[in-house]
C-alpha positions as CSV (number, residue, x, y, z in Angstrom):
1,X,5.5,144.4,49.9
2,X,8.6,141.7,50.0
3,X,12.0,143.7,51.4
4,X,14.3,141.9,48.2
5,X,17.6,142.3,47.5
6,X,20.2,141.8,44.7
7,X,23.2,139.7,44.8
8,X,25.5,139.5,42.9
9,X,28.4,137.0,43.5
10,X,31.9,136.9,42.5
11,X,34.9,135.3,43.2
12,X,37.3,137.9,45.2
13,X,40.8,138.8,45.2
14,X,43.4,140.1,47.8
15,X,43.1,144.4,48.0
16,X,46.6,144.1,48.9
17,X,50.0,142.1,48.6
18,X,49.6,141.3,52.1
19,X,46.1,139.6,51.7
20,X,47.4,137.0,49.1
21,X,47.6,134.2,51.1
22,X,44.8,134.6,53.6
23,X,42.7,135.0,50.1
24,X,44.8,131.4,48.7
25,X,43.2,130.1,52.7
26,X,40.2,130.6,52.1
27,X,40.1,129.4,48.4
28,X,41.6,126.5,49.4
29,X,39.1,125.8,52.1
30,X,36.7,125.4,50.2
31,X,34.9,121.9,49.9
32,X,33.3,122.4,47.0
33,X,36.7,122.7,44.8
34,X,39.3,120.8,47.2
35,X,37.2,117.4,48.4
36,X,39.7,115.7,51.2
37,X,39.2,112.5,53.3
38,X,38.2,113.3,56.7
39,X,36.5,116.4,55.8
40,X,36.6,119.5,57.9
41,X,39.6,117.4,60.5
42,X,41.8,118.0,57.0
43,X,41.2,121.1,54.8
44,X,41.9,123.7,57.2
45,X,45.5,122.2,57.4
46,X,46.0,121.4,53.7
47,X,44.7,125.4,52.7
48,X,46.9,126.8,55.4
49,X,49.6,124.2,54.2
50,X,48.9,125.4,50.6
51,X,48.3,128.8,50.6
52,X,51.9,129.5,52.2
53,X,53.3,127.1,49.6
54,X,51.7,128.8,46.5
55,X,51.8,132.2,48.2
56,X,55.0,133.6,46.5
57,X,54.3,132.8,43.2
58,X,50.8,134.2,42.9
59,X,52.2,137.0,44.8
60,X,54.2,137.9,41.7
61,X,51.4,138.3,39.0
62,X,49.1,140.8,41.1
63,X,52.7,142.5,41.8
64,X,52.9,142.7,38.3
65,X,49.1,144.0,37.8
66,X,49.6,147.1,40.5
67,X,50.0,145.1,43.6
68,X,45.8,143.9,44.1
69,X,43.0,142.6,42.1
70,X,40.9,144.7,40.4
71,X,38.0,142.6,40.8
72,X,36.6,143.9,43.8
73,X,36.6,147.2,42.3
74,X,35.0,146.3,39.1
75,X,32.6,144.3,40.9
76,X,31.0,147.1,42.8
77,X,31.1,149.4,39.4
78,X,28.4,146.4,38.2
79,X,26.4,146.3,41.0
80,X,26.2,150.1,41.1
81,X,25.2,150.2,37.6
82,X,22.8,147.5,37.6
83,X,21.1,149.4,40.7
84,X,20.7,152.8,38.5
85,X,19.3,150.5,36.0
86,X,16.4,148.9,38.9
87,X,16.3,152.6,40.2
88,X,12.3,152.1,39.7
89,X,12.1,149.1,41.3
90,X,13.8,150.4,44.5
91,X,16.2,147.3,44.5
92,X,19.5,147.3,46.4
93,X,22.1,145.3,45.2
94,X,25.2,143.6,47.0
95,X,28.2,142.9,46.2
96,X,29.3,139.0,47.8
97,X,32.6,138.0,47.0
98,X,33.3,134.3,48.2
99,X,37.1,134.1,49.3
100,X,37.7,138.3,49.7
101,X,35.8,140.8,51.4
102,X,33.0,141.5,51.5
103,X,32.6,137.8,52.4
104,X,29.3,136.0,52.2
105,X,28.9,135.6,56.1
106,X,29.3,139.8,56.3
107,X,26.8,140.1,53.6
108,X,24.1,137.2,54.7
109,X,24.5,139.3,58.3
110,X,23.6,142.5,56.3
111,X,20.7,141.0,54.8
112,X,19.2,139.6,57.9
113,X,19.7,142.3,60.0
114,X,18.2,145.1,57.0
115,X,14.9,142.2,57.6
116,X,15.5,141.1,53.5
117,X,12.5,139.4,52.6
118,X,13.6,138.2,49.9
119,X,17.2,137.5,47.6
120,X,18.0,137.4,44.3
121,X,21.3,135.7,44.0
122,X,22.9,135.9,40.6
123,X,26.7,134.8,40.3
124,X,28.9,136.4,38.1
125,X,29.6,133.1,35.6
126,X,27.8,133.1,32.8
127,X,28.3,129.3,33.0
128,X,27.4,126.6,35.4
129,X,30.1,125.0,37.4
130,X,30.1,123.6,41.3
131,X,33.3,125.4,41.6
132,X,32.1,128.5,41.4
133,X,28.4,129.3,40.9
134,X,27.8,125.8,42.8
135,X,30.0,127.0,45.6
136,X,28.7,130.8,45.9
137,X,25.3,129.0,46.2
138,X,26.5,126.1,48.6
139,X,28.2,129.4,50.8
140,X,25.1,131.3,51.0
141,X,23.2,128.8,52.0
142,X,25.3,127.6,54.8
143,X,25.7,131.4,56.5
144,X,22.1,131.5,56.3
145,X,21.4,128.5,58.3
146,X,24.1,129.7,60.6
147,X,22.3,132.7,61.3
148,X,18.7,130.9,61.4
149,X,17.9,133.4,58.1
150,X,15.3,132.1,56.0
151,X,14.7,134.2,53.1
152,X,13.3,133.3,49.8
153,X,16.6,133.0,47.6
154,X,15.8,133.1,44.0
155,X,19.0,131.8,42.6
156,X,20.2,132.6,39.1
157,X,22.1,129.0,37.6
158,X,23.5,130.4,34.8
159,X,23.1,132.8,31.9
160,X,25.7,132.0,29.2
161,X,22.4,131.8,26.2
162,X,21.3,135.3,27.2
163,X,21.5,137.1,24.2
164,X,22.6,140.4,25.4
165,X,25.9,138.5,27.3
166,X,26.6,137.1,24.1
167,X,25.8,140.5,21.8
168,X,28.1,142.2,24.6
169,X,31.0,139.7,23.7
170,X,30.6,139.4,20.3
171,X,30.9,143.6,19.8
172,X,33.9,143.7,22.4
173,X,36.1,141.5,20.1
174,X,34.7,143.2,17.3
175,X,35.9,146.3,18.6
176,X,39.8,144.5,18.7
177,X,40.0,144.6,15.3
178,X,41.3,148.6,15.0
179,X,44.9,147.5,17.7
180,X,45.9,145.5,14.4
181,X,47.8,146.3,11.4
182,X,45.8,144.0,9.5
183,X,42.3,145.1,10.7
184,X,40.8,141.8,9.2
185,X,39.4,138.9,10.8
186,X,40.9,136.9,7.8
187,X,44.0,137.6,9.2
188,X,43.9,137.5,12.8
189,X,43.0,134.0,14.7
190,X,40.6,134.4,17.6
191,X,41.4,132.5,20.9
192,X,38.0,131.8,23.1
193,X,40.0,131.4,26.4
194,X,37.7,129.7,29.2
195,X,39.0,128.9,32.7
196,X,39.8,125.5,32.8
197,X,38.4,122.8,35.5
198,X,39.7,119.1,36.0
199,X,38.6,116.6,33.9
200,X,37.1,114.1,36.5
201,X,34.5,117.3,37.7
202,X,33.3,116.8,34.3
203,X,33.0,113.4,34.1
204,X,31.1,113.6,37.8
205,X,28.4,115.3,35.9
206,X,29.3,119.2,36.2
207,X,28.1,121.1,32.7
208,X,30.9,123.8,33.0
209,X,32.3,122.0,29.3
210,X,28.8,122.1,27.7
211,X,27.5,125.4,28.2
212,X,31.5,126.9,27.6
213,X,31.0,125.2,24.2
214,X,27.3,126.5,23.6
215,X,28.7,130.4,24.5
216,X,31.6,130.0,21.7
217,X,29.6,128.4,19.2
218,X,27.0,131.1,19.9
219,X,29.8,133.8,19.7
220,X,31.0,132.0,16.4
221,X,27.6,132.7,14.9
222,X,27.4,136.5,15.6
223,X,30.5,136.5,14.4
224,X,31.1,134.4,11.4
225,X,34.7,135.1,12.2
226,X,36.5,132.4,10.2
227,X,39.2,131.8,12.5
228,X,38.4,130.7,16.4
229,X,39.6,128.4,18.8
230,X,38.4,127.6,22.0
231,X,40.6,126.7,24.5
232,X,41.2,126.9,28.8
233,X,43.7,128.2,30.6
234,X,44.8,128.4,34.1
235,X,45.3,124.6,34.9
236,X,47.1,123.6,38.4
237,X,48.5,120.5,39.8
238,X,49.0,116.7,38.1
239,X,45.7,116.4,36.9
240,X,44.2,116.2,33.2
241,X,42.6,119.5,33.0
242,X,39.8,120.5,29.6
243,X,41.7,120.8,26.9
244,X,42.9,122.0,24.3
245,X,45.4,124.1,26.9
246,X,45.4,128.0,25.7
247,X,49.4,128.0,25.9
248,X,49.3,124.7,23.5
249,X,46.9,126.2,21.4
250,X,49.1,129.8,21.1
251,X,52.4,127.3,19.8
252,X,50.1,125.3,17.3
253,X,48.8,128.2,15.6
254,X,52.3,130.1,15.9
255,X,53.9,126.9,14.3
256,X,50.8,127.5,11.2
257,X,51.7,130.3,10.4
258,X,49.4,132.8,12.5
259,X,51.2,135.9,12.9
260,X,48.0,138.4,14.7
261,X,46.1,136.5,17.9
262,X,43.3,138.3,19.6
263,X,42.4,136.5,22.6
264,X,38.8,136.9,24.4
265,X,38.9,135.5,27.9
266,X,35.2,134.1,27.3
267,X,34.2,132.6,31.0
268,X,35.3,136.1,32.9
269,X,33.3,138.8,32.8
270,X,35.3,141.6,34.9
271,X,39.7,141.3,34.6
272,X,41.3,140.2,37.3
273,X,44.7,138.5,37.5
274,X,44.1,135.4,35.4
275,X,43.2,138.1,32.2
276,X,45.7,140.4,33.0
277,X,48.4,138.7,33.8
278,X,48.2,135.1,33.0
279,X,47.0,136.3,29.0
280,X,48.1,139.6,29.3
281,X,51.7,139.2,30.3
282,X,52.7,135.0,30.5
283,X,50.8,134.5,27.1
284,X,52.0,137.8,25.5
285,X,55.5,136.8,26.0
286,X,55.2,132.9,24.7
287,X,53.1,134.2,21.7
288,X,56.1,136.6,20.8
289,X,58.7,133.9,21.7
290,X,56.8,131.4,19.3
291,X,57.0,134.4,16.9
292,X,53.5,135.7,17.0
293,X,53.7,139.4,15.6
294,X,50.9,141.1,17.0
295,X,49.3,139.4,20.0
296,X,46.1,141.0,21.7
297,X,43.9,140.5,24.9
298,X,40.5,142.1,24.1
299,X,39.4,143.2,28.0
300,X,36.7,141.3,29.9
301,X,33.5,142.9,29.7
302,X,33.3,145.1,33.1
303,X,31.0,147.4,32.9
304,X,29.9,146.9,29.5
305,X,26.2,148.6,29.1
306,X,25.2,145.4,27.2
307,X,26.1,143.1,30.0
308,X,24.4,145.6,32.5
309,X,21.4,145.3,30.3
310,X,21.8,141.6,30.4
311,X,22.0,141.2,34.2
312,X,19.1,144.1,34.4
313,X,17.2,141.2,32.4
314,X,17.9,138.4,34.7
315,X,16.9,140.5,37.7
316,X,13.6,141.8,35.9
317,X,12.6,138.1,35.0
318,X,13.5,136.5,38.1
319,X,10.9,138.9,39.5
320,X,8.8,138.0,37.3
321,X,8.5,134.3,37.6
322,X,8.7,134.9,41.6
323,X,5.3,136.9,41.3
324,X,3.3,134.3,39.3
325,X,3.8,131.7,41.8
């Protein structure tokens, strides 16, 4: 019988104040999101250049989140549940985080030195971009041809049309409604907050924008909530970003008239700093400055049985189609 293994990838954040900037290093070593001229002779001096410039400032929101990303611990509260839910299968599954521990050259050592057979390597994005499933992939890849490791990888693309992701986020902004006064979605606007990505990677072909626009327009339908915007937040640097921008959109509909915003942060699917801080805090305190009474971040969707039950159902059918060929 094959040995296979579950992985599930994510992005990674620093345990600790002190690990910000290596973590900034190693994000912005990556060739897959910063593409310089000369290569590898460049990008280890521009990330270390970088990450000591940016350093402070991101220091401040996961001070103001308790000091560390939750993301690594959320991570490894999915990929224990998602095991107890393959308990019949006998299935381990790892946690790979690409710029924080556990790192994907730790983890591609694990699995060749447990003799995996065989991986299943599902990202943590619902939807396709080289930035970050691309990159996880890329990563993965590259530390198993370092190591001379040649399993069968059964990569997972993307998942944003599975109907159980989209069920799980349609019921967790349903469950909003109570924290407002007016319980009705009549009266409260919802914001569909994706992470943004640079114009120009669109236009290079990456279909981030298309499948963020198929998982609100599928999350409009289960809804039929009258009131939704999409919109993308976390832009850095010069360059024209996806719009509309979330901050841009919170004034516009504070200018309207919109007095109760719930926001769903629609590509994430565990909190880390860009929910809790960059919506929870930055974009609490311009909504109330623009005069937005009630303003609301519904929580990403964690450990959320359905999106258990939706990666359960990736795994399952991956194994599925691997056993008919």
């Amino acid at each position: 019988m094959t040995r296979t293994a579950v992985v599930l990838c994510n992005l990674g954040g620093p345990d600790s104040l002190a690990a910000v900037e290596p973590f900034l290093y190693n994000l912005f070593s990556d060739p897959d999101i910063f593409r310089l001229p000369l290569g590898r002779l460049t990008q280890r001096p521009f990330a270390r250049w970088l990450a000591a410039r940016r350093r402070d400032e991101a220091a401040r929101g996961y001070e103001a989140i308790g000091g560390a990303s939750p993301i690594g611990a959320h991570t490894a509260a999915q990929a224990e549940a998602l095991a107890q839910s393959l308990a019949d299968l006998d299935i381990p599954v790892f946690v790979c985080m690409r710029y924080w521990h556990p790192l994907t050259s730790a983890v591609a050592e694990r699995l060749q030195r447990e003799q995996f057979e065989r991986v299943i390597l599902l990202p943590l994005y619902p939807q396709y971009s080289l930035a970050t499933t691309g990159s996880a992939h890329n990563e993965f890849r590259r530390q198993c041809a370092r190591l001379h490791y040649s399993p069968d990888v059964v990569f997972i693309g993307s998942w944003y049309q599975q109907t159980d992701y989209v069920e799980a986020v349609a019921r967790s902004i349903e469950d909003m409604l109570d924290s407002f006064s007016e319980p009705d979605p009549q009266a409260v606007t919802l914001l569909l907050s994706a992470h943004g990505l640079p114009r120009k990677a669109i236009e290079r072909g990456d279909p981030y924008q298309r499948e963020i626009e198929a998982t609100a327009e599928a999350v409009r339908q289960r809804l039929r909530w009258p009131h939704v915007r999409l919109c993308y937040q976390s832009r850095v640097g010069p360059l024209e970003w996806l719009r509309p921008y979330t901050d841009d959109v919170i004034r516009a509909e504070a200018e309207a008239g919109v007095r109760q915003m719930l926001v769903y942060p629609v590509a994430f699917v565990s909190d880390h700093v860009e929910t809790l801080f960059e919506l929870g805090i930055t974009y609490a305190q311009l909504a109330r400055q623009a005069g937005i009474r009630e303003y609301q971040v519904a929580p990403a969707l964690n450990v959320h049985p359905l999106l258990i039950k939706a990666l359960e159902s990736l795994v399952r059918n991956a194994l599925e189609d691997t056993s008919c060929t």
